[in-house]
Residue frames as a rotation matrix with the C-alpha (Angstrom) as fourth column:
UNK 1
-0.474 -0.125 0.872 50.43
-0.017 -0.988 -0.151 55.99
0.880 -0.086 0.467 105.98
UNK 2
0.535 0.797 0.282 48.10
-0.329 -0.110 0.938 55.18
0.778 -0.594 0.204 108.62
UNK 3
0.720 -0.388 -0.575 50.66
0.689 0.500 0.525 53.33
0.084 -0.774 0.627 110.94
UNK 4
-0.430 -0.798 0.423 52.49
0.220 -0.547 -0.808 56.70
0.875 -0.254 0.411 110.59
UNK 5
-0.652 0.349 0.673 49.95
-0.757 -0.344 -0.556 58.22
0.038 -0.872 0.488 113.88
UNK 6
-0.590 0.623 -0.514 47.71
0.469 0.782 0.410 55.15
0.657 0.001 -0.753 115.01
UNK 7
-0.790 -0.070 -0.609 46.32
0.602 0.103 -0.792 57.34
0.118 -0.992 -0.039 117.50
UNK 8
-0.859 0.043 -0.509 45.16
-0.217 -0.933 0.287 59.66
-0.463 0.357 0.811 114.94
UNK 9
0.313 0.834 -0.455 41.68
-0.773 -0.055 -0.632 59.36
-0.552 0.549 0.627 112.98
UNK 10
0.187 -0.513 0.838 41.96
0.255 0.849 0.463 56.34
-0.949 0.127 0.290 110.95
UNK 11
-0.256 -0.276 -0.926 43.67
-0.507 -0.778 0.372 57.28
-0.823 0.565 0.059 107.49
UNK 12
0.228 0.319 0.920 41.51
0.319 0.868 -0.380 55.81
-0.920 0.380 0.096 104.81
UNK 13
0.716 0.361 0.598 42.93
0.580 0.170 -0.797 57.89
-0.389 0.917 -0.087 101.66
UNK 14
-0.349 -0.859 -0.374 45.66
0.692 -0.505 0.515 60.43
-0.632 -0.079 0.771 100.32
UNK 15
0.943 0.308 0.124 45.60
0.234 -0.352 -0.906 63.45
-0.236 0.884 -0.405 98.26
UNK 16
0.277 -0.647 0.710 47.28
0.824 0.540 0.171 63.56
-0.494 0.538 0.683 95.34
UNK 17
-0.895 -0.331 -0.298 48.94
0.185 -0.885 0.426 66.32
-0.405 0.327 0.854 92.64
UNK 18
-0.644 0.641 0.419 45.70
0.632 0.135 0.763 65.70
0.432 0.756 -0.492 90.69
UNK 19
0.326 0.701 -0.634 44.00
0.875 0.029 0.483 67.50
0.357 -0.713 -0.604 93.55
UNK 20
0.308 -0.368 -0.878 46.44
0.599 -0.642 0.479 70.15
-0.739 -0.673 0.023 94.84
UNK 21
-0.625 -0.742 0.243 47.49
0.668 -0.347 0.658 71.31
-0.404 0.573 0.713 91.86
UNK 22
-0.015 0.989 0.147 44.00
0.863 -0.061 0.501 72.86
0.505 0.135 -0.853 91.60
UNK 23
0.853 0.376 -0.363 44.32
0.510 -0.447 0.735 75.15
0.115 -0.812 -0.573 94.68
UNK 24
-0.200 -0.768 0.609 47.33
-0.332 -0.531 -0.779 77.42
0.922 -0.358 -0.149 96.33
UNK 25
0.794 0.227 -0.564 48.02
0.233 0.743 0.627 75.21
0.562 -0.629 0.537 99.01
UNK 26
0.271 -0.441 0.856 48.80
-0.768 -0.635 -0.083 76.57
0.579 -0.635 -0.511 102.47
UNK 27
0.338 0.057 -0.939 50.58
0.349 0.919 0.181 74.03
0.874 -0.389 0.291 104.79
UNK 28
0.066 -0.555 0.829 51.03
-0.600 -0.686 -0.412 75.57
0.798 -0.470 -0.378 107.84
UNK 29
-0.382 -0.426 -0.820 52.80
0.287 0.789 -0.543 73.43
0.879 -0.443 -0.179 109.87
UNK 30
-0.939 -0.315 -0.138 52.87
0.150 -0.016 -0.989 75.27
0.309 -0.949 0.063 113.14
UNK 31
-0.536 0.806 0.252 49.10
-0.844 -0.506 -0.175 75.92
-0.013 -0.307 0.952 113.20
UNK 32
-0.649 0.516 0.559 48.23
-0.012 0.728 -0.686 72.33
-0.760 -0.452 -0.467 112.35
UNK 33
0.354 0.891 -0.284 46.46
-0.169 -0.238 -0.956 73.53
-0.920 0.386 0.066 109.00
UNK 34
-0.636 -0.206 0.744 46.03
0.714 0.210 0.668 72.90
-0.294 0.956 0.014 105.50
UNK 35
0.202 0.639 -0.742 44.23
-0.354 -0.659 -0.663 76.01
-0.913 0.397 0.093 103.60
UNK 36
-0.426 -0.001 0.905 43.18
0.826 0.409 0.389 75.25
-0.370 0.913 -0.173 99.82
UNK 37
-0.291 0.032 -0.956 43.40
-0.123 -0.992 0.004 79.13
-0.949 0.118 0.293 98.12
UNK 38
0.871 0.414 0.265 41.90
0.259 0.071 -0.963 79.75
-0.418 0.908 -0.046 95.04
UNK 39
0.299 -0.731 0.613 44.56
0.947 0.308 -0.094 79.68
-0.121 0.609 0.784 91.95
UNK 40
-0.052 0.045 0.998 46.22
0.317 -0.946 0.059 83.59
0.947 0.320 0.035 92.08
UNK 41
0.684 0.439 0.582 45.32
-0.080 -0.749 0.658 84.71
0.725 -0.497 -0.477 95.32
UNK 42
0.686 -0.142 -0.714 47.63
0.703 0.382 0.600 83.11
0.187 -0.913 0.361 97.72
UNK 43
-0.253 -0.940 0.229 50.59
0.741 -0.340 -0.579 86.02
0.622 0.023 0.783 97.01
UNK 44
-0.082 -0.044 0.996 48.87
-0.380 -0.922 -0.072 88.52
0.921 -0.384 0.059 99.27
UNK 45
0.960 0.243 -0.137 48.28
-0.020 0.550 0.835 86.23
0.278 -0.799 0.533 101.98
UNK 46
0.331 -0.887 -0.321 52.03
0.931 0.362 -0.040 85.47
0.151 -0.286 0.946 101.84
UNK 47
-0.629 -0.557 0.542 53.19
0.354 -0.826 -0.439 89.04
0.693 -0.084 0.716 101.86
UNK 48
0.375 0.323 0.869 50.77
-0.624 -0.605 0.494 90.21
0.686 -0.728 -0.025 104.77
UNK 49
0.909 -0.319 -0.269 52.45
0.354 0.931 0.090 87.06
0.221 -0.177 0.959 106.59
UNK 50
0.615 -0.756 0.223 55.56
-0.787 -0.573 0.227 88.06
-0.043 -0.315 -0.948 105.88
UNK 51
0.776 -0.266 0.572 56.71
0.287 0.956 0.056 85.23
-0.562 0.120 0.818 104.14
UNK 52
0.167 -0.715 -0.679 59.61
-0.477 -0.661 0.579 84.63
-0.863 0.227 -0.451 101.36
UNK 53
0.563 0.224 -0.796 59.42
-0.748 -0.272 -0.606 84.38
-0.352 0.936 0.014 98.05
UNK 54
-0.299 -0.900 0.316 61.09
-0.192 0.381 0.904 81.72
-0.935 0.210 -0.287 96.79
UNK 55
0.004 0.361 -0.932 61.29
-0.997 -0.072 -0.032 81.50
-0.079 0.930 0.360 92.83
UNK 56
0.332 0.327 0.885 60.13
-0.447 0.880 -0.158 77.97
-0.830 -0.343 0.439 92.21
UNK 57
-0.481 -0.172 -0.860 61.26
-0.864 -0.073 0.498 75.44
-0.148 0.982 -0.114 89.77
UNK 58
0.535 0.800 0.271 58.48
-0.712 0.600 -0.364 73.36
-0.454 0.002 0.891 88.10
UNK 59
-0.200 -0.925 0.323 60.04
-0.596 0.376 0.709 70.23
-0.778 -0.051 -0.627 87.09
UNK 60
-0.956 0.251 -0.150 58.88
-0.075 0.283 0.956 68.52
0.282 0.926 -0.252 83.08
UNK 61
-0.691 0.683 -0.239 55.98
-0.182 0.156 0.971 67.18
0.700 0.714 0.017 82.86
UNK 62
-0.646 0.221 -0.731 55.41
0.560 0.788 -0.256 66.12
0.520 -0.574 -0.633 86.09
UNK 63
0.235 0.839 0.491 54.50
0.296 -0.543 0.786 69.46
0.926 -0.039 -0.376 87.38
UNK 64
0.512 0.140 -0.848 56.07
0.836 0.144 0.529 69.31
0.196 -0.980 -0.044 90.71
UNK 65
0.834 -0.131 0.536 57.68
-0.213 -0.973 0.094 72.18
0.509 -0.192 -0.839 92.50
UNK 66
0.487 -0.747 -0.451 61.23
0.856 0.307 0.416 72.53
-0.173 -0.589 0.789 93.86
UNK 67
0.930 -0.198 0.311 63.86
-0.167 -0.978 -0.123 75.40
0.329 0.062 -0.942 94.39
UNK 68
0.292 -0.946 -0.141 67.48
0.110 0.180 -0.978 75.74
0.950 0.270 0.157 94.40
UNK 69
0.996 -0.071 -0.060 69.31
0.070 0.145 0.987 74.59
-0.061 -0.987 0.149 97.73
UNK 70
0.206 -0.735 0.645 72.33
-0.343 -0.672 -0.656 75.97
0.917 -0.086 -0.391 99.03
UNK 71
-0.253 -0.372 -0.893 74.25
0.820 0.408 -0.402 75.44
0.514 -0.834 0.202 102.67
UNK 72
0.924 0.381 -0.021 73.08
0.353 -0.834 0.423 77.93
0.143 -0.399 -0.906 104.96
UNK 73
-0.029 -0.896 -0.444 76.83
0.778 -0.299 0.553 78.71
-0.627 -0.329 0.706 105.14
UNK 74
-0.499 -0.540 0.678 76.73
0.866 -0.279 0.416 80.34
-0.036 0.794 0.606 102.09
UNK 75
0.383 0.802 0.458 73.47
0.481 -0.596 0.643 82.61
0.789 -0.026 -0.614 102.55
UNK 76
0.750 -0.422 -0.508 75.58
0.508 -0.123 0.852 83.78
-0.422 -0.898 0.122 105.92
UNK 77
-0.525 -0.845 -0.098 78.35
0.697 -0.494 0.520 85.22
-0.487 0.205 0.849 104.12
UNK 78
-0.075 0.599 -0.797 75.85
-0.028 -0.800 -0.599 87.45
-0.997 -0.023 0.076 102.21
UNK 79
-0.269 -0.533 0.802 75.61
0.941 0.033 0.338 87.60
-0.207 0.845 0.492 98.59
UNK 80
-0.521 0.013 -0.853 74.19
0.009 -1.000 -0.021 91.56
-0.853 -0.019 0.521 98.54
UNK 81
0.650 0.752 -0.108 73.30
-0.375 0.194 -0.907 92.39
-0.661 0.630 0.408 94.89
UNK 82
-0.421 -0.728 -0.542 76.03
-0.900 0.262 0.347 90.37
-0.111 0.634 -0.766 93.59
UNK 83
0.555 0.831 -0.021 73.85
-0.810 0.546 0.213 87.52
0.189 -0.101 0.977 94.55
UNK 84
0.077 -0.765 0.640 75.30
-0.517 0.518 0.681 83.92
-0.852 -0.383 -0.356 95.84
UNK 85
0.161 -0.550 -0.820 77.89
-0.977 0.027 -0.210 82.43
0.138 0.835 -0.533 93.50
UNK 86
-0.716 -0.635 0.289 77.91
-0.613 0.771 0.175 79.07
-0.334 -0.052 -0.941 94.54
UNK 87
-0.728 0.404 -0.553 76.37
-0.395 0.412 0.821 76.34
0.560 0.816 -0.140 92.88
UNK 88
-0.415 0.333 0.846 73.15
-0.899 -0.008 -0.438 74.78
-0.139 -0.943 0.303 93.81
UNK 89
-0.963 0.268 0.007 71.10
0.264 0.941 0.212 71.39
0.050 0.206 -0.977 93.46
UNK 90
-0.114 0.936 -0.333 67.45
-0.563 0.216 0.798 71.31
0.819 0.279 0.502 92.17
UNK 91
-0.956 0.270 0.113 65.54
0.119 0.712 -0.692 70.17
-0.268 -0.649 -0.713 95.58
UNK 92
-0.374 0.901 -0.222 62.25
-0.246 0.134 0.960 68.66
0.894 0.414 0.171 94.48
UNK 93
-0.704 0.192 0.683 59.62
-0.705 -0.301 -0.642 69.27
0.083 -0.934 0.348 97.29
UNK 94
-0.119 0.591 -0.797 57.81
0.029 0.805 0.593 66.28
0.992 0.048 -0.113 98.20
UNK 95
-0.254 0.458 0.852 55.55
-0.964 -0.189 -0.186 66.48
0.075 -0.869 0.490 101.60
UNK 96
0.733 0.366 -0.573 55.27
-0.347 0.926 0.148 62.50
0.585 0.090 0.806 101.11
UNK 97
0.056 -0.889 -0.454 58.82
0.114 0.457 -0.882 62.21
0.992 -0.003 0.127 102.50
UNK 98
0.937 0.190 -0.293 59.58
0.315 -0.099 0.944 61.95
0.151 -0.977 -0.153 106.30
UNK 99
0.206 -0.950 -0.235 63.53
0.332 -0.158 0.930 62.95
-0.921 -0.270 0.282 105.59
UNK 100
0.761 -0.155 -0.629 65.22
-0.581 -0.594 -0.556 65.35
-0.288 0.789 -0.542 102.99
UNK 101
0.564 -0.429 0.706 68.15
0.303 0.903 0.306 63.84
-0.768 0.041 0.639 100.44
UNK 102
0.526 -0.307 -0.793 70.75
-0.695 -0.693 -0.191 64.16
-0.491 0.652 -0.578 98.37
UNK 103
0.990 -0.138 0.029 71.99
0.121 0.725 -0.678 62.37
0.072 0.674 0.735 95.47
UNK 104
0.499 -0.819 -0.284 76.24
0.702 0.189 0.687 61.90
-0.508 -0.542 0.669 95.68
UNK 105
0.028 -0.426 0.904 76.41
0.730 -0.609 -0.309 64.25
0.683 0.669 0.294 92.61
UNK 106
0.677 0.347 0.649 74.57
-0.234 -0.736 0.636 67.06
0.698 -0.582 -0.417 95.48
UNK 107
0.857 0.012 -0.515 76.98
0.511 0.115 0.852 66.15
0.070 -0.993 0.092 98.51
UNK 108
-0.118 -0.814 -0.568 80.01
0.930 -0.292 0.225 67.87
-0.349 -0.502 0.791 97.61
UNK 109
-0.391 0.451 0.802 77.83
0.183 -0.816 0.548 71.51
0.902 0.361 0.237 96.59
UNK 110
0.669 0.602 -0.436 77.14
0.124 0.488 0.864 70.70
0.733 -0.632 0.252 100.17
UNK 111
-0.061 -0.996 0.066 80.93
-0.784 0.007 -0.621 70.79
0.618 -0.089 -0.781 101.08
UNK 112
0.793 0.399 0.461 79.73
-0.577 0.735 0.357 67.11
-0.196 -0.549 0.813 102.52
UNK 113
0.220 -0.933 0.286 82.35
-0.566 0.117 0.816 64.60
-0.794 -0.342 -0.502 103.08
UNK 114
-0.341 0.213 -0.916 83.16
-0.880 0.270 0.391 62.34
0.330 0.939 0.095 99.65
UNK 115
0.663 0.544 -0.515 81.73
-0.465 0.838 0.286 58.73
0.587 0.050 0.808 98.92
UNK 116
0.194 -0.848 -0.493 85.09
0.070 0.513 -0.855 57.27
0.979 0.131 0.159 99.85
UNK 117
-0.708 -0.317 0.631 85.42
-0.504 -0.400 -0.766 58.79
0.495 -0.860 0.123 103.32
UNK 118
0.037 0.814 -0.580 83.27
0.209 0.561 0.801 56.32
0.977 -0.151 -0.149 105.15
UNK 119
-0.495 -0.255 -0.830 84.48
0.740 0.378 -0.557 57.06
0.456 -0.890 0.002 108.36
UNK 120
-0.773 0.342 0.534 82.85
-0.118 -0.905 0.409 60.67
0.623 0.253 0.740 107.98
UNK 121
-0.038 0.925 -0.379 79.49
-0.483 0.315 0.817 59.22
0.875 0.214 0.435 107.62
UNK 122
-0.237 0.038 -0.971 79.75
0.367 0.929 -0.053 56.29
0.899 -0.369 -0.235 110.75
UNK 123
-0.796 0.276 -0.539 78.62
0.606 0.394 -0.691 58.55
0.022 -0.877 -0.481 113.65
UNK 124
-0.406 0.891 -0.204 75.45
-0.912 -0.408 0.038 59.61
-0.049 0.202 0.978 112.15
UNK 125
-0.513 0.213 0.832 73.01
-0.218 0.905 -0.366 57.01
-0.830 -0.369 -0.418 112.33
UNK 126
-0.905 -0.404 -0.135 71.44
-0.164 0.038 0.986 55.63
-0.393 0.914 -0.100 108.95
UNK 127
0.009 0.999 0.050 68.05
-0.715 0.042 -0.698 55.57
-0.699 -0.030 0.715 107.30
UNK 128
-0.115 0.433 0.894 66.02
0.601 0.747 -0.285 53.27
-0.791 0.504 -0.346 104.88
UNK 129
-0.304 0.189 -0.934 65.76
-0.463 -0.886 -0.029 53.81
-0.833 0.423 0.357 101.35
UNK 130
0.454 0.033 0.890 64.81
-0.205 0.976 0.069 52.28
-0.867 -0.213 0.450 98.70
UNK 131
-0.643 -0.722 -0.256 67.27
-0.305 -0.065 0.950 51.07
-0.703 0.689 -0.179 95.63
UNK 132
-0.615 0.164 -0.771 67.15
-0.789 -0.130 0.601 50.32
-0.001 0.978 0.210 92.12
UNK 133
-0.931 0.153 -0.331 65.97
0.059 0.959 0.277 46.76
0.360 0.239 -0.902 92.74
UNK 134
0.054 0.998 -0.027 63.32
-0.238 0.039 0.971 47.66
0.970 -0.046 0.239 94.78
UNK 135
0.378 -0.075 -0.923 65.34
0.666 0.714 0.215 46.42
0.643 -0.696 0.319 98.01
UNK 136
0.988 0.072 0.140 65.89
-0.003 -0.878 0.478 48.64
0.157 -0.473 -0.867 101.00
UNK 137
0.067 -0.979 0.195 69.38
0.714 -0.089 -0.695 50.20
0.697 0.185 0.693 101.25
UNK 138
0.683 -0.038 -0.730 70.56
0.493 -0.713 0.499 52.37
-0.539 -0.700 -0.468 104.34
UNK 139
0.401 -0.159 0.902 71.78
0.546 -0.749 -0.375 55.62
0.735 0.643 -0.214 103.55
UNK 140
-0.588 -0.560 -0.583 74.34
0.798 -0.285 -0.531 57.88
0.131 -0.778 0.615 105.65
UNK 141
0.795 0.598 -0.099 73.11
0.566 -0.673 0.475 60.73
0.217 -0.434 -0.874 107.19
UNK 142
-0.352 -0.936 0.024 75.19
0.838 -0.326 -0.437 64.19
0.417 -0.134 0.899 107.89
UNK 143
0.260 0.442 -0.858 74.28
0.828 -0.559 -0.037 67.15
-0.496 -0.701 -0.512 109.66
UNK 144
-0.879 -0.415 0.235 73.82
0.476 -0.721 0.504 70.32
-0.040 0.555 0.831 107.89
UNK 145
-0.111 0.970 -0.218 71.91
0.426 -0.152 -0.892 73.12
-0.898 -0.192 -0.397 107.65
UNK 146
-0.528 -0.407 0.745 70.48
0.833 -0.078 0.548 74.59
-0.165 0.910 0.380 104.34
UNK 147
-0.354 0.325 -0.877 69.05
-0.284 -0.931 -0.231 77.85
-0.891 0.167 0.422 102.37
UNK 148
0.393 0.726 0.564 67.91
0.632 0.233 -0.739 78.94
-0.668 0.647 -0.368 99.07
UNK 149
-0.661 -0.206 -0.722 68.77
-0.289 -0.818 0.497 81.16
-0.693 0.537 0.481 96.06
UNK 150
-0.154 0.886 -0.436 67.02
-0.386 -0.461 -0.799 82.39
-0.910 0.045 0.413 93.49
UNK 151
0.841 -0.165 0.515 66.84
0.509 0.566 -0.649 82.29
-0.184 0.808 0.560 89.82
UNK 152
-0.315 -0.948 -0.046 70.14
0.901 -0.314 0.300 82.77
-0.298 0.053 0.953 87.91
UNK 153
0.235 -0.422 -0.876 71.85
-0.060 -0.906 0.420 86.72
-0.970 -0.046 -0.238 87.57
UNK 154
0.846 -0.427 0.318 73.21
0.436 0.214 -0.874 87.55
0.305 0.879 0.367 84.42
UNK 155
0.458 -0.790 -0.408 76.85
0.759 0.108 0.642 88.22
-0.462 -0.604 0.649 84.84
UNK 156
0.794 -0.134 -0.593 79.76
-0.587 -0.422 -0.691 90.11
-0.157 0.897 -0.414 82.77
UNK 157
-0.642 -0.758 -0.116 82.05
-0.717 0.540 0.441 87.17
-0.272 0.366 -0.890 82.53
UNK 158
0.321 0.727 -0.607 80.45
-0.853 0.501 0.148 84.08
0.412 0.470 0.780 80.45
UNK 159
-0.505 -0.503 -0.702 82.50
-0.079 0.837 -0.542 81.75
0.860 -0.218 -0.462 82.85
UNK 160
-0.834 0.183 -0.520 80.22
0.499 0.653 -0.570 82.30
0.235 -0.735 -0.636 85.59
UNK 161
-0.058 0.950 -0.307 76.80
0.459 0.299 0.836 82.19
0.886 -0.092 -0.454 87.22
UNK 162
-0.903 -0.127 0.411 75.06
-0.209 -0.706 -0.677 83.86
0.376 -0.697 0.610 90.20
UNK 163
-0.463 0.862 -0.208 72.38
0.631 0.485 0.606 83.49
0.623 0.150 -0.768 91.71
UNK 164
0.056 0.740 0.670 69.55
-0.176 -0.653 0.736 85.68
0.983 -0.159 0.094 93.39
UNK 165
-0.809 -0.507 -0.299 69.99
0.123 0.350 -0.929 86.13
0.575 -0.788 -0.221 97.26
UNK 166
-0.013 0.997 -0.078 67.02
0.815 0.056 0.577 85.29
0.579 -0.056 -0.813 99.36
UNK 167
0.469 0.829 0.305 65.26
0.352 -0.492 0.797 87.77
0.810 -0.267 -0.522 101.27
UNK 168
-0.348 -0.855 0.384 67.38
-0.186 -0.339 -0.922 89.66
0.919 -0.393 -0.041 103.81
UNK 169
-0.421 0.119 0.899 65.34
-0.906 0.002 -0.424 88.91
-0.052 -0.993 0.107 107.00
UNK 170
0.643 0.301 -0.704 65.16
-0.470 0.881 -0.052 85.25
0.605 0.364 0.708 105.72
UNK 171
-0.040 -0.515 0.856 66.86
-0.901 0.390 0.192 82.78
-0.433 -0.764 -0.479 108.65
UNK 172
-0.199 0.201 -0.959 67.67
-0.786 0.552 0.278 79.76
0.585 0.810 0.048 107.31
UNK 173
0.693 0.720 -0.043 66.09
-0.458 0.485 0.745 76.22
0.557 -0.497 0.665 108.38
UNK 174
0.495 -0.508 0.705 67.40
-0.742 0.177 0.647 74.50
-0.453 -0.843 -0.289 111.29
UNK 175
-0.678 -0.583 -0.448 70.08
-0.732 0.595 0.332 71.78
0.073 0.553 -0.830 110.81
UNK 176
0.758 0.652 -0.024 68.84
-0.645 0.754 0.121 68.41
0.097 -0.076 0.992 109.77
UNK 177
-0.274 -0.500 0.821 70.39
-0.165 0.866 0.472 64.73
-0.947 -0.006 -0.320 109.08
UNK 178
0.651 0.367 -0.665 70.10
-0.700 -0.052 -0.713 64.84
-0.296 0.929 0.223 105.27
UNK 179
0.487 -0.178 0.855 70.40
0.314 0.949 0.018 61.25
-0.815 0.260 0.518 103.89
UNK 180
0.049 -0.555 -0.830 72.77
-0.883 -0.413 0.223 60.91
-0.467 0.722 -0.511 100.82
UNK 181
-0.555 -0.317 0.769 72.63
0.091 0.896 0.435 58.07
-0.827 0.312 -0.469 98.37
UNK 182
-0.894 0.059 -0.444 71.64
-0.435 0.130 0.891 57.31
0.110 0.990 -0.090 94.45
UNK 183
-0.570 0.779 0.261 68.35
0.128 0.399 -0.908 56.57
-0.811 -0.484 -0.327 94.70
UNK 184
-0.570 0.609 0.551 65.87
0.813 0.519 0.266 55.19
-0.124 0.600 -0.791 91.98
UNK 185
0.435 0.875 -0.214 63.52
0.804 -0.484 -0.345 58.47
-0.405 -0.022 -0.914 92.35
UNK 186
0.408 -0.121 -0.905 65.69
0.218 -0.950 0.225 60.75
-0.886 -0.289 -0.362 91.00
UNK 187
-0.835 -0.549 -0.048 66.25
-0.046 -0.017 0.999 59.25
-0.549 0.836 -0.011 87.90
UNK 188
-0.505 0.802 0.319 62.50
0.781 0.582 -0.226 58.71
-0.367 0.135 -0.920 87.73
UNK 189
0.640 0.516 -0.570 61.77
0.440 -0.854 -0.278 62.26
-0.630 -0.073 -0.773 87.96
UNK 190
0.292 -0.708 -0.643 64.91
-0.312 -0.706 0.636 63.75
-0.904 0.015 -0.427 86.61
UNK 191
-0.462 -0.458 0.760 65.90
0.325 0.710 0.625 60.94
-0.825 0.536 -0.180 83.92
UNK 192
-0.678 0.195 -0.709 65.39
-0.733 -0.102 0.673 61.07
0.059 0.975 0.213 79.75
UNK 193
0.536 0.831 0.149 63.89
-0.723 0.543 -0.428 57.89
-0.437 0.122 0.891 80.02
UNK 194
0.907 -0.142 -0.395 66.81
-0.270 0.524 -0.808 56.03
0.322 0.840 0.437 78.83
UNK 195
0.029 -0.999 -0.021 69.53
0.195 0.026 -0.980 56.94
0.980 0.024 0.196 80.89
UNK 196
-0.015 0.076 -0.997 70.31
0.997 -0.078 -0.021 57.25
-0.079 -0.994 -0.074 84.94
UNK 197
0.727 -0.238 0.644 70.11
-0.260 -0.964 -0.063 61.12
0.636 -0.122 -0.762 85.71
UNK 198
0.064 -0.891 -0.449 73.80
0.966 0.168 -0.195 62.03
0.250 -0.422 0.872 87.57
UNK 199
-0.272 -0.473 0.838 73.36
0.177 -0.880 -0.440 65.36
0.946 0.029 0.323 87.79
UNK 200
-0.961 0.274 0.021 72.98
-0.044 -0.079 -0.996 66.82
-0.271 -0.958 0.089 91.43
UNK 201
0.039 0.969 0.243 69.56
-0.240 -0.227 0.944 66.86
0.970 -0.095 0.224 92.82
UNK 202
-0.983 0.077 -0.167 67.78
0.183 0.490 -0.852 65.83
0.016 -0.868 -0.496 96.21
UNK 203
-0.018 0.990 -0.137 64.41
0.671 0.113 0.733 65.66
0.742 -0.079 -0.666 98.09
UNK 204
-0.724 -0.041 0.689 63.12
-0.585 -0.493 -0.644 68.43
0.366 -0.869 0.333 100.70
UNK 205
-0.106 0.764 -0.637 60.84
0.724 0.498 0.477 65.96
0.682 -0.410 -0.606 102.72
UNK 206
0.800 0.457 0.389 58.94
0.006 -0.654 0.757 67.32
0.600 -0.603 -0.526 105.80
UNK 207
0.055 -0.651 -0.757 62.47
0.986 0.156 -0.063 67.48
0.159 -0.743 0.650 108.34
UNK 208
-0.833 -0.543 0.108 62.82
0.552 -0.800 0.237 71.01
-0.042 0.257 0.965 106.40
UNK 209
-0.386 0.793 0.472 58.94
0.182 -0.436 0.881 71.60
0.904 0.426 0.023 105.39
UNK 210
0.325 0.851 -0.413 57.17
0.707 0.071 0.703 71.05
0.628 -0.521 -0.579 108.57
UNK 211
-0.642 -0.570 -0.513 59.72
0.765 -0.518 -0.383 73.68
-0.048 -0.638 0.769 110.56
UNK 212
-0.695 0.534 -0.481 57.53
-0.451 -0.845 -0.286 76.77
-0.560 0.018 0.829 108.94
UNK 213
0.532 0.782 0.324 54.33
0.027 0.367 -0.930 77.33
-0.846 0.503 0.174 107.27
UNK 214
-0.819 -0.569 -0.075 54.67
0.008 -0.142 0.990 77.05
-0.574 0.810 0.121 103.29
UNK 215
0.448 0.859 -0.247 52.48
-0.252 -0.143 -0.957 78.09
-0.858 0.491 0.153 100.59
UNK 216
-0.256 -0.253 0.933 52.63
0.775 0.524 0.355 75.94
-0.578 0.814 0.062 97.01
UNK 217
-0.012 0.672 -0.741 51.54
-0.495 -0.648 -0.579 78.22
-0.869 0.360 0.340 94.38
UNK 218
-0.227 0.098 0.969 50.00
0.545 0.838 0.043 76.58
-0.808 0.537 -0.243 91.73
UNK 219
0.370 0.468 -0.802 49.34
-0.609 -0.530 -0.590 77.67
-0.702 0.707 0.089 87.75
UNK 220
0.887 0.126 0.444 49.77
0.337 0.480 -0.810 76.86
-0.315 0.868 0.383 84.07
UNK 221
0.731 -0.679 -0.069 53.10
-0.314 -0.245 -0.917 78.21
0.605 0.693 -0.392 83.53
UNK 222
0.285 -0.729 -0.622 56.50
0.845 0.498 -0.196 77.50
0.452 -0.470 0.758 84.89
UNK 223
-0.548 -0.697 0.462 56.83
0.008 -0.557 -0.831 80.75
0.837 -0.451 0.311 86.76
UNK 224
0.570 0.781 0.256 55.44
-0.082 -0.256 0.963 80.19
0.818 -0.570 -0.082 89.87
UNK 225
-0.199 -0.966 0.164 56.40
-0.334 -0.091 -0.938 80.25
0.922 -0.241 -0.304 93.08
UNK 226
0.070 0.289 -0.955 56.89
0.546 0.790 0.279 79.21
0.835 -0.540 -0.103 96.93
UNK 227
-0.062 0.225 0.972 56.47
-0.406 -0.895 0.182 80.92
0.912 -0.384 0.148 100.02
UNK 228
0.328 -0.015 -0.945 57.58
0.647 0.732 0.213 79.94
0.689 -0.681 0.250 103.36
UNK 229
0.909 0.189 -0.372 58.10
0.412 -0.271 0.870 81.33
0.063 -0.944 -0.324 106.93
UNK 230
0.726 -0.658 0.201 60.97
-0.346 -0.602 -0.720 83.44
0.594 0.453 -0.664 107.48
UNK 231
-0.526 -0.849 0.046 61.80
-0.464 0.242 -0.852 81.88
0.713 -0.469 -0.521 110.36
């Protein structure tokens, strides 16, 4: 971590979840600040702010936080109160990451080109990741920008799903280069313990976080939530 800013203070430790998970933890990017809120309080801060609400999902045991990711295409067409009908992928928020991801199940919920189409993929330029073995593996890269929805709608057909539309004066984040590839961390987190996970997922790393501020909110149950810059 330290050869990420050599210019910077030297970096002689990290905090962990063991630590943040303690606090309502404000990262406000553009100011340059961390704030550590007592547990409970941070929701009026966000709403004088003028943040948005996202409903958070806390993922097993681990505790971490993530929230359903959409294409900003879709949040553009409006969902109203019919909310947006298209499926989403479980992005698990990780401020460790320097680039967001998606697993190949997540690229075509994405409307992202398929595995097979290499030529797609060849003028983006490729990152490091790292595979099952432990050995780095480049990963394409695609341009795209994304949103959010909420939690699911109940419907009146039992064939489909909805979802909660964010916040009307919500802008979604700028485009990134969002890496795509099967990666070892997503069965770690996501997995039985016995089997690869396949279902969609991805990572929001800091390409997407550091754009606005964001507030973690932390507690003992699984409703909690996240709170981030409208724009």
């Amino acid at each position: 971590q330290e050869h990420m800013d050599p210019q910077h203070d030297p970096v002689e430790g990290m905090l962990g979840m063991e630590v943040l998970e303690q606090f309502d933890v404000d990262l406000d990017f553009p100011a340059g600040r961390l704030r550590l809120w007592k547990p409970g309080t941070v929701r009026k801060v966000a709403e004088k702010a003028g943040m948005a609400k996202i409903e958070a999902v806390v993922v097993n045991e681990t505790r971490l936080l993530g929230f359903r990711v959409v294409p900003a295409s879709i949040i553009r067409k409006g969902g109203g109160s019919g909310g947006v009908s298209a499926q989403p992928y479980l992005g698990v928020v990780d401020c460790g990451s320097s680039f967001s991801i998606v697993n190949w199940a997540a690229a075509p919920l994405l409307g992202l080109p398929p595995r097979s189409d290499q030529n797609a993929y060849k003028k983006n330029p490729a990152v490091t990741g790292m595979g099952v073995d432990g050995k780095p593996i480049l990963l394409p890269t695609y341009n795209i920008q994304l949103g959010y929805c909420g939690n699911p709608i109940k419907t009146s057909s039992p064939t489909t799903m909805s979802f909660e539309s964010p916040s009307s004066d919500f802008q979604p984040w700028n485009p990134i280069s969002i890496a795509i590839g099967d990666l070892p961390v997503f069965t770690n987190l996501l997995g039985d313990g016995r089997t690869p996970y396949r279902g969609p997922a991805g990572i929001i790393g800091l390409d997407i976080l550091s754009q606005r501020r964001v507030i973690l909110e932390t507690g003992v149950g699984r409703e909690r939530k996240i709170y981030v810059g409208n724009r």
